[in-house]
C-alpha positions in Angstrom: 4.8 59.5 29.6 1.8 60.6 31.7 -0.2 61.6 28.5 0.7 57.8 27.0 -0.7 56.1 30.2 -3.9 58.4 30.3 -4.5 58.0 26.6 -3.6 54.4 26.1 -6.6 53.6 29.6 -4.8 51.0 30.8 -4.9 52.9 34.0 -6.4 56.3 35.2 -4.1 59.2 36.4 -6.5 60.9 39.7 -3.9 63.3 40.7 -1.5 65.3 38.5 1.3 68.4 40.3 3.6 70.1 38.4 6.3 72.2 39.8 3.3 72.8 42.8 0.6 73.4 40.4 -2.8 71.3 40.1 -3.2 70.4 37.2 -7.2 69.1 36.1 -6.4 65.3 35.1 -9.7 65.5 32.9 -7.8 68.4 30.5 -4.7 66.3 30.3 -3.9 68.5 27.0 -3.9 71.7 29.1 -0.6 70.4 31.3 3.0 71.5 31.1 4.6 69.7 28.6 7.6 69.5 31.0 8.5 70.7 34.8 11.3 70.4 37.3 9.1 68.3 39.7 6.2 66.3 38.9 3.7 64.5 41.1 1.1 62.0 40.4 -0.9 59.0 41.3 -2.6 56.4 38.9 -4.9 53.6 39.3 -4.2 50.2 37.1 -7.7 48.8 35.7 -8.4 45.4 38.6 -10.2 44.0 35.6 -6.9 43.9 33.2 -4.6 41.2 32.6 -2.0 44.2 31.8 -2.0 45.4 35.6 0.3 46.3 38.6 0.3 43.3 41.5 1.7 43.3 44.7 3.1 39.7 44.6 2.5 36.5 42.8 -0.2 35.6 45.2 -2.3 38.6 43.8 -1.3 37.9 40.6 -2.5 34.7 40.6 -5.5 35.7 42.6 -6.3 38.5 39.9 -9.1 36.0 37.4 -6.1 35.5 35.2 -6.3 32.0 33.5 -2.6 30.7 34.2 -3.6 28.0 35.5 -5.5 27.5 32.1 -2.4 27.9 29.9 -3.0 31.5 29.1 0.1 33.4 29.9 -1.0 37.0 30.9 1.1 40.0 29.4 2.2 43.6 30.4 1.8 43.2 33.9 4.3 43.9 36.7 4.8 42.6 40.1 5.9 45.1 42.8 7.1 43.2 45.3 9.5 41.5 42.7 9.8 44.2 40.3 9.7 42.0 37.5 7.8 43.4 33.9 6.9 41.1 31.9 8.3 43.1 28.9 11.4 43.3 30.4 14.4 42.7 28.1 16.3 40.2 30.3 13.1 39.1 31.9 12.9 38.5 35.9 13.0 34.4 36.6 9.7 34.5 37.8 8.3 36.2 34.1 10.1 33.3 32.9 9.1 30.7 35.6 5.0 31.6 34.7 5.6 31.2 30.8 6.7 27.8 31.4 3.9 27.2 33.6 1.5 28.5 31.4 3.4 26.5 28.7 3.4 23.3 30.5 -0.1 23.5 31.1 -1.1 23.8 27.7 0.9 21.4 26.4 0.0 19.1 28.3 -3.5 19.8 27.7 -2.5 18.8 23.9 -1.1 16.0 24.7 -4.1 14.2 27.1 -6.8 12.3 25.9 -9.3 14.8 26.9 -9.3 18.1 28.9 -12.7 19.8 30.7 -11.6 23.6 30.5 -15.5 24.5 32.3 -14.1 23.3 35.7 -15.7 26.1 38.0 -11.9 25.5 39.7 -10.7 28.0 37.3 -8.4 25.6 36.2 -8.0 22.3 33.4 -8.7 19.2 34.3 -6.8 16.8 32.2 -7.3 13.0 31.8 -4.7 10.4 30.7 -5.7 7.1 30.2 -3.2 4.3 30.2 -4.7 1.5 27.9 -1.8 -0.9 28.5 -2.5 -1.4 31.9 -3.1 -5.1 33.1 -5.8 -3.8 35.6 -9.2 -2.2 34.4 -8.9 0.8 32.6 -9.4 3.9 34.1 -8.7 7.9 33.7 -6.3 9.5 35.4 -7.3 13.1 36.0 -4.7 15.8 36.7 -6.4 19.3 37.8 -3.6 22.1 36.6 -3.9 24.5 39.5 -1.0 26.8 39.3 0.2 27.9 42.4 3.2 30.0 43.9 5.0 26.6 44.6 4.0 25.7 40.9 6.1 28.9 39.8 8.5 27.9 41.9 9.4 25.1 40.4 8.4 26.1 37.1 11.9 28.0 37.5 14.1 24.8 36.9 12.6 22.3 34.6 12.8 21.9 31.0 9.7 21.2 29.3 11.3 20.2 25.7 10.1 16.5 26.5 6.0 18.5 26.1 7.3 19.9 22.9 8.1 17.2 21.1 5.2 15.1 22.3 2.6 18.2 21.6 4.6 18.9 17.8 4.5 15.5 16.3 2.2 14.4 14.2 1.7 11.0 13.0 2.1 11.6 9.3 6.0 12.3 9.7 6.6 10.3 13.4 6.1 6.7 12.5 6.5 5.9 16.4 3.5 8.4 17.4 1.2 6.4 18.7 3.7 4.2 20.5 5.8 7.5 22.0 2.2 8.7 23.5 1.2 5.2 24.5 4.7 4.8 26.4 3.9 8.9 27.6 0.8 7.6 29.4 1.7 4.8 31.1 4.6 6.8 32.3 2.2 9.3 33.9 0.1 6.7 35.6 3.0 5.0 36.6 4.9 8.1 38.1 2.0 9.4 39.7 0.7 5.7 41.3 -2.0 4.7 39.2 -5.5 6.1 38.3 -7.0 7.8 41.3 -7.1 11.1 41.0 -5.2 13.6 43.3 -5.6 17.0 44.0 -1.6 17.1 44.2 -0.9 15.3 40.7 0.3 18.4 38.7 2.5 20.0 41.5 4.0 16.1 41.7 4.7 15.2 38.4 6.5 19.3 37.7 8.1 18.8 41.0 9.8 15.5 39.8 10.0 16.3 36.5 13.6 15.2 35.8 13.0 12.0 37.6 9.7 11.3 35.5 11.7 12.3 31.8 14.0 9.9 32.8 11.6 7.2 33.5 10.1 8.2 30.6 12.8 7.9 28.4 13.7 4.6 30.2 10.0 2.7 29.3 10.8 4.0 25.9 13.8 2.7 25.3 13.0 -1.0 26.7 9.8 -0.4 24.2 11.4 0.1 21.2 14.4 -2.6 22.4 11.5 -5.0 22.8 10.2 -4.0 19.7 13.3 -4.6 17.4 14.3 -7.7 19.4 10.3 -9.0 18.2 11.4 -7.5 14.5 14.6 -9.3 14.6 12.9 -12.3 15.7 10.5 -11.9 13.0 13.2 -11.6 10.5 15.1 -14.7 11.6 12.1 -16.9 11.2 10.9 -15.0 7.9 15.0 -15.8 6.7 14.8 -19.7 7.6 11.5 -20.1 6.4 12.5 -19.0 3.1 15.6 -20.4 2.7 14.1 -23.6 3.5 11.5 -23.2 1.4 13.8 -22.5 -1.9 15.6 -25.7 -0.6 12.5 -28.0 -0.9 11.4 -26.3 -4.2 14.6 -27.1 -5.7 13.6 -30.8 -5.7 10.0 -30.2 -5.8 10.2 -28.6 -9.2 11.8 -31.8 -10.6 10.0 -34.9 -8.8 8.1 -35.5 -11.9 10.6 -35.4 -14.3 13.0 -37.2 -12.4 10.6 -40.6 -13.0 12.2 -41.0 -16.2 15.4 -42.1 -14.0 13.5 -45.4 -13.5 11.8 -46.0 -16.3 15.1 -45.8 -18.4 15.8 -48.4 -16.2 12.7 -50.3 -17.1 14.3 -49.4 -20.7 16.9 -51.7 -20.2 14.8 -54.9 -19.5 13.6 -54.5 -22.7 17.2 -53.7 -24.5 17.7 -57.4 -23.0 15.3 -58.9 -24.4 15.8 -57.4 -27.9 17.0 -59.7 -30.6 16.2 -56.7 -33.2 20.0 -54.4 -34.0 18.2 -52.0 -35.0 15.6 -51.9 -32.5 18.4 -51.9 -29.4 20.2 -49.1 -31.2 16.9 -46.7 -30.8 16.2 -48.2 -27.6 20.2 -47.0 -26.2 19.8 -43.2 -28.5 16.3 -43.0 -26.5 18.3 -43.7 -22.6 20.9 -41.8 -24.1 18.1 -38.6 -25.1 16.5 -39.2 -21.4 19.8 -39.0 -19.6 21.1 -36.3 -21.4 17.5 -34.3 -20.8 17.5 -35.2 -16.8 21.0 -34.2 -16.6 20.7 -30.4 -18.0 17.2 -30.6 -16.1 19.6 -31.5 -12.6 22.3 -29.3 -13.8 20.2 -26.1 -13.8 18.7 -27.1 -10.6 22.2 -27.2 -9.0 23.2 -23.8 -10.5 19.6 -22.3 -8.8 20.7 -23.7 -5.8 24.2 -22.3 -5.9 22.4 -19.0 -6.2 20.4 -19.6 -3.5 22.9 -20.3 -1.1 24.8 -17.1 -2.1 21.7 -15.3 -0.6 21.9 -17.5 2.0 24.8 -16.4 2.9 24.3 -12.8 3.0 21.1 -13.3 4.9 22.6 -14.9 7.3 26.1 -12.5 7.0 23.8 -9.7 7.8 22.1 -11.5 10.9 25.3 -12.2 12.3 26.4 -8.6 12.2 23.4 -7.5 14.4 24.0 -10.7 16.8 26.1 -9.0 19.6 22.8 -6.8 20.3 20.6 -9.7 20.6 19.1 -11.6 23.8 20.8 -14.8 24.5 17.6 -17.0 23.4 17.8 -15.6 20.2 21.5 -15.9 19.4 20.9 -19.5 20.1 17.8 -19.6 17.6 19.9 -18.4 15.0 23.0 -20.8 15.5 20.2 -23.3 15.6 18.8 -22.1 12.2 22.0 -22.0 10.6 22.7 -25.3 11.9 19.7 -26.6 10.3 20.2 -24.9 6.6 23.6 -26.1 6.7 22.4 -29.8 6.9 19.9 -29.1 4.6 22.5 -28.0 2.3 24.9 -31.3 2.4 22.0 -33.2 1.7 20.5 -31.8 -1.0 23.8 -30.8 -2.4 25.0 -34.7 -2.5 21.2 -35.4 -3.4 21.7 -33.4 -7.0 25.1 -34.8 -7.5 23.6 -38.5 -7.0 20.9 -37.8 -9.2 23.1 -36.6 -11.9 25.1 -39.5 -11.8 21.9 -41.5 -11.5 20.8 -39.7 -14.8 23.1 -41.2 -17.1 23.4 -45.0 -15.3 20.6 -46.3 -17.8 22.8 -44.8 -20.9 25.9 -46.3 -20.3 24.8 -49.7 -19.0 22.5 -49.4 -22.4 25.4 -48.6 -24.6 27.9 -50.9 -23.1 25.4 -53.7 -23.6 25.3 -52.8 -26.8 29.3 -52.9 -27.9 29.4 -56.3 -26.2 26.3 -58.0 -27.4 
């Protein structure tokens, strides 16, 4: 073992006994290969991330860049005795990953962060663009400290993941989830100045700031499907309403022949001609029988369209009990509406199908009695 930690220099062995006997520390090959008591001394590199520290304070004190993100490795703290390497590692091994971890996540997930602070340390700024005020950067410097650790030791940082992880080509809620991320971090932490006590804050109540977190979220995306179902409503009555008016709209020319068959008939009066009354009552007869298919098919699209009616408005009312009050009164208003719509251009059809063949019979029965 000796041999390994001279050979591997991660620290220098200046004093080597076995069984009593000196051994020269420069001809490590020339030593026993084994003894019945063995004394030495060793000196760990200060310059190594892979070192032996007294406590966390010299640990952290020792130019490593935790409080960059960059979790050190192979190095052991005394007073602890906790290896980093360890199989069931000490809580404090653990509590320094998730430092490190939380830093650099959460340098992924800022707008910007300056890793040339002369603090030795990342100075993150957030920036909350949906803030009423002025907009301005909060800046969070990532100073880890012993308390950091500390409380590094309890939180769960799975909220960073996902944030850091997704990406915007397979999250269609990206931008919003980050948007909603940083006006939770201005909001948790009191607005934009910048405090030299931000990051120990925001870990220290980390549970509490998740859940607000997960709070703004949720009355996001409630605000954004109550504005979606909103949307849909309107889109739904606009549309419905607008098949209604098209049904008639289609036919408003072709439903002028209704009163110049009646026209038609002033002449059939005044006809002393058989023959000319008989082709004046086929011709009414012809124009009502044309209007009256042209009606008939009109009534037969508008029985279709209020079959999708009704499942437009069977499938808004299935989502009501999840809606705002105002709402569920804008959609018993619309279907109010349609419904009254409906009656009237369903007697409206009917009328003008009867209408359709008026000129006929009063031609034809003026006919037979003349």
């Amino acid at each position: 073992m000796i041999d390994e930690i001279a050979t591997s220099g991660s620290a220098v062995v200046d004093h080597l006994t076995v069984d009593g006997v000196s051994v020269d520390t420069d001809y490590m090959e020339d030593a026993p290969s084994q003894g019945c008591e063995i004394s030495f001394r060793i000196h760990t590199h200060s310059q190594s991330l892979s070192t032996f520290h007294q406590n966390l304070t010299a640990l952290l004190a020792s130019g490593s860049e935790i409080s960059r993100g960059v979790c050190p490795s192979q190095y052991y703290i005394v007073g602890l005795d906790a290896y980093s390497e360890d199989i069931e590692p000490h809580w404090a091994v653990e509590a320094i990953s998730t430092a490190c971890k939380a830093v650099s996540l959460l340098a992924k997930v800022a707008h910007y962060h300056d890793s040339k602070s002369e603090t030795g340390c990342l100075q993150l700024v957030f920036v909350d663009a949906g803030s009423a005020q002025s907009i301005k950067p909060l800046l969070i410097n990532t100073v880890v400290s012993e308390e950091i650790i500390s409380i590094c030791r309890d939180i769960d940082i799975t909220l960073l993941e996902q944030l850091a992880q997704a990406a915007p080509e397979s999250d269609p809620h990206y931008a919003s989830r980050r948007g909603v991320f940083y006006a939770t971090v201005s909001e948790f932490l009191g607005g934009p100045s910048a405090k030299e006590d931000s990051f120990k804050r925001l870990l220290s109540g980390w549970t509490k700031f998740s859940e607000l977190f997960q709070a703004n979220l949720n009355t996001y995306f409630s605000g954004f499907a109550f504005h979606k179902a909103k949307r849909e409503v309107a889109e739904a009555e606009f549309d419905i309403a607008s098949q209604y008016s098209k049904i008639l709209g289609d036919i408003t020319g072709k439903l002028l022949a209704i009163p110049v068959s009646f026209a038609a008939l002033i002449a059939l009066s005044k006809s002393d001609d058989l023959l000319e009354s008989i082709f004046l009552v086929l011709g009414l007869t012809f124009a009502s029988l044309v209007i009256s298919g042209i009606v008939h098919n009109q009534r037969r699209h508008f029985s279709l369209i209020k079959q999708a009616k009704n499942i437009v408005i069977d499938s808004i009312d299935g989502k009501t009990d999840s809606y705002p009050e105002d709402l569920r009164v804008s959609i018993e208003k619309m279907k109010t509406f349609l419904k009254v719509d409906e009656c009237r251009l369903q007697w409206t059809l009917a009328a003008l199908q009867i209408l359709a063949w008026i000129p006929a019979l009063i031609g034809t029965a003026y006919l037979y009695y003349a």
